[in-house]
C-alpha positions in Angstrom: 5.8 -4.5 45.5 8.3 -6.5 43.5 5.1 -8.3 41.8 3.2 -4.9 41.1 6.8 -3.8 39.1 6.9 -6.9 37.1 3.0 -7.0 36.2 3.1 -3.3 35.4 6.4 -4.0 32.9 4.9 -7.1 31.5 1.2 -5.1 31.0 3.5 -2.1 29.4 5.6 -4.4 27.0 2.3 -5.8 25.6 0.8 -2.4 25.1 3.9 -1.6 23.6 3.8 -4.8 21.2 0.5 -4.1 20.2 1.0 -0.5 19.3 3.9 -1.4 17.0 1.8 -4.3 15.3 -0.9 -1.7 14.3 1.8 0.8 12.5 2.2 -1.2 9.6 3.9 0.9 7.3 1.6 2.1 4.9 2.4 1.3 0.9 -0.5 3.9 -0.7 -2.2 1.2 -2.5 -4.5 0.8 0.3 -7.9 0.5 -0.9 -6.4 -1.0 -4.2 -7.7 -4.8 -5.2 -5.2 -7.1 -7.4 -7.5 -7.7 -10.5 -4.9 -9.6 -13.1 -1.1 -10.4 -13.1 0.3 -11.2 -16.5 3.8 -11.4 -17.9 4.9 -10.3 -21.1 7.5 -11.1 -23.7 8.6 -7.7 -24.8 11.9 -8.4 -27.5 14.4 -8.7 -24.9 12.7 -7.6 -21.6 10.8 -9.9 -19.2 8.0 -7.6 -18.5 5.7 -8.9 -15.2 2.7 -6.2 -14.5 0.3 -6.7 -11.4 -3.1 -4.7 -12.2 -4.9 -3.2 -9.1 -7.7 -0.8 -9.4 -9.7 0.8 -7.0 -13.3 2.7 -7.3 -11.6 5.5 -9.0 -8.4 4.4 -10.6 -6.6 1.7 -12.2 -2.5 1.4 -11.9 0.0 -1.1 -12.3 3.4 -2.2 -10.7 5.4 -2.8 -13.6 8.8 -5.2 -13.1 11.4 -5.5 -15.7 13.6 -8.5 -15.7 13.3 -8.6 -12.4 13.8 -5.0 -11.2 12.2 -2.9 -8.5 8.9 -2.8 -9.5 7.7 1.1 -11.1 4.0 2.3 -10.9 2.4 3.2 -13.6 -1.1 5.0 -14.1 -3.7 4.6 -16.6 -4.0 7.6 -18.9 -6.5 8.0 -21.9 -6.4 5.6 -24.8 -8.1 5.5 -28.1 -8.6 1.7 -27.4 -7.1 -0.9 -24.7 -5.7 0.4 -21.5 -2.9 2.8 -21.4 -0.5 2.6 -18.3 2.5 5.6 -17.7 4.8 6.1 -15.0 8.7 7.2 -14.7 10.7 5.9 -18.5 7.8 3.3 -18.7 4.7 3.0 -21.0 2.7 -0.5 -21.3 -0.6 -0.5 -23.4 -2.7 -3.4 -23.9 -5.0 -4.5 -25.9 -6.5 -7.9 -25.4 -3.8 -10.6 -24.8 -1.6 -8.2 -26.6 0.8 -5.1 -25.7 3.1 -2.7 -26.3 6.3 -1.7 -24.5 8.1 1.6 -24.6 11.4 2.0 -22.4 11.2 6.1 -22.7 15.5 6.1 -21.7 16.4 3.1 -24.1 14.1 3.7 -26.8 11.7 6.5 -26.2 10.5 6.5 -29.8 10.5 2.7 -30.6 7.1 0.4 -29.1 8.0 -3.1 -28.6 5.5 -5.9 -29.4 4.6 -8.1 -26.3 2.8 -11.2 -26.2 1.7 -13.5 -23.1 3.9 -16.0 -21.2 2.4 -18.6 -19.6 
C-alpha cells in the first residue's frame, strides 16, 4: 500500500511538472520572426529597435537608453518604414532614421545614424 501511495504521488508530481512547463506565459509575438536589430544614435538617446514581422505585420520593440522596451507598429509611409506606438515614432529609411519622443519633443524629429 505504502508503495502504491508513493508511485501514485511521484506519477502525480510529474504530471504536475509537465503541465506547468507547457503554460509558458504567452508574450503575443507568437508567430513573429526577429528579421534585424539595429541601434541608433538619436542626439542624446541610445535608441536599440528589434524588427519582427510576421505574414501580415511588421512591429518593433523599441528601447531607449536602456528602458523597458515599447512596441511600436508600422503605419503608412510615403517612403522607408514607419513605426508608432505610445510617445514613440521611429522611421527609417536605409541605414538612416528619424526619432520623435511625442512627450519631450512631439514636434521636433531627431536624426539617427547606425552604431556598430
Amino acid at each position: 500500500m505504502n508503495k502504491l501511495i508513493k508511485t501514485l504521488a511521484i506519477t502525480a508530481t510529474v504530471i504536475g511538472l509537465s503541465a506547468c512547463a507547457s503554460n509558458t506565459p504567452k508574450t503575443g509575438l507568437e508567430g513573429y520572426k526577429e528579421t534585424s536589430v539595429t541601434t541608433y544614435q538619436c542626439g542624446n538617446d541610445k535608441v536599440t529597435a528589434k524588427f519582427l514581422s510576421d505574414e501580415f505585420n511588421s512591429i518593433a520593440l523599441v528601447t531607449v537608453n536602456n528602458e523597458s522596451p515599447a512596441l511600436l507598429s508600422n503605419s503608412l509611409a510615403a517612403s522607408g518604414a514607419k513605426y508608432q506606438g505610445g510617445i514613440y515614432e521611429l522611421w527609417t529609411k536605409g541605414n538612416n532614421a528619424t526619432f520623435k519622443n511625442l512627450l519631450k519633443a512631439p514636434n521636433r524629429n531627431v536624426q539617427c545614424k547606425t552604431v556598430s
